[in-house]
C-alpha positions in Angstrom: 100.5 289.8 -12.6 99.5 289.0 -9.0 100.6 285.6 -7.5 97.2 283.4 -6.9 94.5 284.6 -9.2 92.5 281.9 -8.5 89.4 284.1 -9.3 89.2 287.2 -11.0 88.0 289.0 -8.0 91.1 287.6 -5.8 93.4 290.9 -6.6 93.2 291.1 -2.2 94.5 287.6 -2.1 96.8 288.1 -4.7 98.2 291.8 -3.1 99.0 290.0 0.3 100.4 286.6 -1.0 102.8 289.1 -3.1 103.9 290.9 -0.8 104.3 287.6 2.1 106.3 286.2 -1.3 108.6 289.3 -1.1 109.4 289.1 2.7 110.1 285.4 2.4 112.8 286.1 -0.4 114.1 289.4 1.7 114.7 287.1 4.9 116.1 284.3 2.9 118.0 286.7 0.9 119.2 288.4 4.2 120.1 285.3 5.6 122.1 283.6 3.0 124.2 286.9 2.7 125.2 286.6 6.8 126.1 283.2 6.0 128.3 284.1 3.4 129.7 286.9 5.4 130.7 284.6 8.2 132.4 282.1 5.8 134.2 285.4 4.2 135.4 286.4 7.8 136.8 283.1 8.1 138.3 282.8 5.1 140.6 279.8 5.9 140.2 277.4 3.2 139.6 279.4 0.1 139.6 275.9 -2.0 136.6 274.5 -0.4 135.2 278.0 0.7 134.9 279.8 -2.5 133.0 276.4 -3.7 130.4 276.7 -0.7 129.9 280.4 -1.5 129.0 279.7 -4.9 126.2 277.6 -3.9 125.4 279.6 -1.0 124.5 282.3 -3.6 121.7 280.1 -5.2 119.1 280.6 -2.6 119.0 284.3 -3.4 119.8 284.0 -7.0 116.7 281.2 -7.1 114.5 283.7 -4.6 114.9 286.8 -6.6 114.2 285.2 -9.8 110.5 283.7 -8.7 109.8 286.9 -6.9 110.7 288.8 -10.5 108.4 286.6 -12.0 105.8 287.1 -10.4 106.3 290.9 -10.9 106.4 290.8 -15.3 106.1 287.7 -17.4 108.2 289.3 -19.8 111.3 289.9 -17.3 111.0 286.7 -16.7 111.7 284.9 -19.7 115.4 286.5 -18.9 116.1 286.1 -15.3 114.6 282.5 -15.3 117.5 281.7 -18.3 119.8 283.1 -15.5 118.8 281.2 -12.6 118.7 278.4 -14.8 122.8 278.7 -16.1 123.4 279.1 -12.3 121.8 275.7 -11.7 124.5 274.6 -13.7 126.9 276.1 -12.3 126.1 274.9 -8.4 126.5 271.3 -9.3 129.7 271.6 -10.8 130.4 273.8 -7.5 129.0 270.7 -5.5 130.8 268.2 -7.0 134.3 269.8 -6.9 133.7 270.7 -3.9 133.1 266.9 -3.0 136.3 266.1 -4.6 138.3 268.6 -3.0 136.7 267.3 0.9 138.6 264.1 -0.9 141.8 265.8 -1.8 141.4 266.1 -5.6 141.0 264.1 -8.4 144.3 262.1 -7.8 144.0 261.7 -4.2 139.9 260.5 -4.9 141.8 257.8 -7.4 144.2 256.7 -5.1 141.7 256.4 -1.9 139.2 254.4 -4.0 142.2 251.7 -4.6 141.3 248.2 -3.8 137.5 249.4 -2.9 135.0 247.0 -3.4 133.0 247.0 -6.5 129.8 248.5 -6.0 126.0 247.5 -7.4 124.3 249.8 -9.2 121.0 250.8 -7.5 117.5 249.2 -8.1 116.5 248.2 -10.5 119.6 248.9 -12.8 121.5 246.1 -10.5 119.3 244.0 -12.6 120.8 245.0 -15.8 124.2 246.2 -15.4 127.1 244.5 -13.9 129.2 246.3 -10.5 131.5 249.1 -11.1 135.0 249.7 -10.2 134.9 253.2 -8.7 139.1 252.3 -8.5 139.2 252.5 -12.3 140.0 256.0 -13.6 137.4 255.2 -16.5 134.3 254.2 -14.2 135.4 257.4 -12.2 135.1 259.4 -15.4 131.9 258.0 -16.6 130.6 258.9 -13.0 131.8 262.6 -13.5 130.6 262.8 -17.1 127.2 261.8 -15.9 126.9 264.2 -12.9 128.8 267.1 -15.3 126.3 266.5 -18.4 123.9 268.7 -16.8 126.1 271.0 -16.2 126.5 271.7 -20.0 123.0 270.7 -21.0 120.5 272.7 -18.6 122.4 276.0 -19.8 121.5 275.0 -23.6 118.1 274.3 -22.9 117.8 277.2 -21.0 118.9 279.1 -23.6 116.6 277.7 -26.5 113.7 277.7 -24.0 114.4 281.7 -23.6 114.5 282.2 -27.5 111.3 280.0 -28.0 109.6 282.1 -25.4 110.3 285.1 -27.0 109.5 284.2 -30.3 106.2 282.7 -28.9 106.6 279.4 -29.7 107.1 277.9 -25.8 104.5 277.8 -23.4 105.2 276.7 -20.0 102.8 274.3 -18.3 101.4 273.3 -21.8 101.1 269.6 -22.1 100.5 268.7 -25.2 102.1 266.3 -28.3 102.3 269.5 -30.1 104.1 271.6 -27.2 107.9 272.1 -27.1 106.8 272.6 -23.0 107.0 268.7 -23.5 109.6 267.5 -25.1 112.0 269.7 -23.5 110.9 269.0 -20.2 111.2 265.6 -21.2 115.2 265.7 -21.7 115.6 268.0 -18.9 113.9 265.4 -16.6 116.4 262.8 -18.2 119.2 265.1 -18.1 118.0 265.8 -13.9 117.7 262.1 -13.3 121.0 260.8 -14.6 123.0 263.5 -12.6 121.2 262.9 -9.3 122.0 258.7 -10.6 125.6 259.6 -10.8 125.8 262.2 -7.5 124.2 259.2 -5.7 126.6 256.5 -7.1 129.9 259.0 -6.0 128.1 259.3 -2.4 127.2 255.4 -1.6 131.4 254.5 -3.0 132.3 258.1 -1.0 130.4 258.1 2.3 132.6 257.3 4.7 135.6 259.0 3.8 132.7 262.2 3.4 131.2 261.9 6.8 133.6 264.1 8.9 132.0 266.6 6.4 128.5 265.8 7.5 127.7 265.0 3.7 124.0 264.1 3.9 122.5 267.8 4.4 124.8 269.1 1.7 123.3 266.4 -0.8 119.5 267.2 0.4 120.3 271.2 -0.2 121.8 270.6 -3.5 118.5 268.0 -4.3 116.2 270.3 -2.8 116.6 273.3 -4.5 117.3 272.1 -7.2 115.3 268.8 -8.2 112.7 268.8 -6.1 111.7 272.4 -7.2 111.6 271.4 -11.0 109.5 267.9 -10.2 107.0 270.8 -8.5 107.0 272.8 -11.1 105.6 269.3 -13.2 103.1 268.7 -11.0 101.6 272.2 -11.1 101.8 271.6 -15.1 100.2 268.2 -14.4 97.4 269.8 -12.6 96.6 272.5 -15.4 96.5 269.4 -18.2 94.0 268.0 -16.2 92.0 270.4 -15.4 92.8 270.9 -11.8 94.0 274.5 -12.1 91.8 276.6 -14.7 91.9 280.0 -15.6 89.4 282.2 -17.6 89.5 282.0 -21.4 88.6 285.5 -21.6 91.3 287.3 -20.0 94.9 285.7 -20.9 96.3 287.3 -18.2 93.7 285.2 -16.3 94.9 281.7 -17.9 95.2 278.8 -16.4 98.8 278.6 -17.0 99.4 281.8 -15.9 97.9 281.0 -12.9 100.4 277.9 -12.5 103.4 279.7 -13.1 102.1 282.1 -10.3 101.3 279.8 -8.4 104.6 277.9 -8.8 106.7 281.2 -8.1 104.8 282.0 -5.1 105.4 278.6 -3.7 109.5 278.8 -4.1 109.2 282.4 -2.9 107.4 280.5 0.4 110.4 277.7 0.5 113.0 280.5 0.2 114.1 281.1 4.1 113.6 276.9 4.4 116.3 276.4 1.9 118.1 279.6 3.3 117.7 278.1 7.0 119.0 274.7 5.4 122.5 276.1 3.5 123.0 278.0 6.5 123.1 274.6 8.2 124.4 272.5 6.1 127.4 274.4 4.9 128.5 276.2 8.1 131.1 278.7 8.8 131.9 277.0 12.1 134.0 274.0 10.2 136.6 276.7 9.4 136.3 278.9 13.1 139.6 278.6 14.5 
């Protein structure tokens, strides 16, 4: 299927916003891999590199998988359960690898001794009392609530990959009847208490962070990420009411057809961005002797 079949007579439109989609994800691709070259040519701190490297490979991993999708529907129901594991797998990368800028675990523990107690952020300073970062239990609440995604979005990737298959899931269907719903529902919850707990860690963290230039690291890690899935709701949003409609002749033609392509083509677009943006914000230069 052709990104953008807006109209049934678009198969121009759709041939060149294909094929724009595949040189975005070859040049964000490209540049991802130089990055990681560099950091593997200054391989000086394998305990911090190997950790940026990981999530280095997501922009291509991410890239690939929307460009695939755009090229069979049924590939896809695979290499999006892939891309979605990874996910996964880059915020665990993100958060050790904030711990290790920190020394470890025990090190974190001992730095956060006598600290302040920090407010939760609005409005749950309203409702819950200040934590104790310097109390090994708040510390692992916060790590349980940044590391339960890490365990959940691989289980709901799987199920969502089994319902697809089996025909029961279809994504961008908003309905009381839909799993689309309900799942998107706890993966939204899942998303949102991670990004809670990542942004808990940063406001007790920041200072002792900031001679490693934190604040892009968090925005690439967000962007890609969190951002991408609150765009993928909106495009769902806009088929459920009405904005984006397809033909009821031709499935191929639906209007959730046309959302997913639509929503591929768009991360395809934001590719070298997020590319251009690790390549920034995890540079090779911090370990250039």
């Amino acid at each position: 299927m052709l990104p953008l079949p807006i109209q049934q007579g678009s198969t121009k439109v759709g041939a060149v916003a294909y094929f724009l989609a595949g040189v975005s994800v070859f040049v964000a691709t490209v540049l991802s891999l130089y990055s990681m070259f560099l950091h593997l040519k200054n391989y000086r701190r394998p305990d911090l590199q190997r950790l940026i490297i990981r999530i280095l490979w997501m922009v291509p991993i991410y890239g690939v998988a929307s460009f695939v999708s755009l090229s069979s529907k049924y590939t896809s129901h695979y290499i999006d359960t892939i891309r979605d594991v990874y996910e996964a797998f880059v915020i665990y990368s993100f958060f050790t690898l904030l711990i290790n800028y920190l020394g470890g675990e025990r090190a974190l523990l001992s730095l956060l001794q006598e600290r302040l107690r920090i407010h939760h952020l609005w409005p749950f300073n309203y409702c819950f009392l200040p934590m104790d970062m310097s109390d090994p239990q708040t510390f692992l609440f916060i790590r349980r609530g940044v590391l339960q995604f890490v365990i959940l979005k691989p289980l709901l990737a799987i199920l969502i990959m089994i319902l697809k298959v089996s025909g029961h899931y279809e994504e961008g269907y908003v309905a009381w009847e839909s799993s689309y719903l309900y799942l998107s529902f706890a993966y939204n919850l899942s998303v949102c208490c991670s990004m809670y707990c990542l942004v808990l860690f940063y406001v007790q963290c920041s200072n002792d962070l900031e001679p490693y230039r934190p604040m892009p690291k968090f925005i690439c890690v967000k962007a890609i990420i969190f951002l991408t899935f609150w765009q993928g709701l909106i495009v769902a949003m806009l088929v459920a009411v009405g904005a984006i409609s397809g033909s009821d002749q031709d499935k191929e033609y639906s209007a959730n057809n046309i959302a997913l392509a639509l929503q591929d083509t768009i991360l395809c677009f934001e590719m070298p961005f997020f590319a251009w943006l690790h390549f920034y914000a995890f540079p090779w230069t911090d370990y250039d002797d």
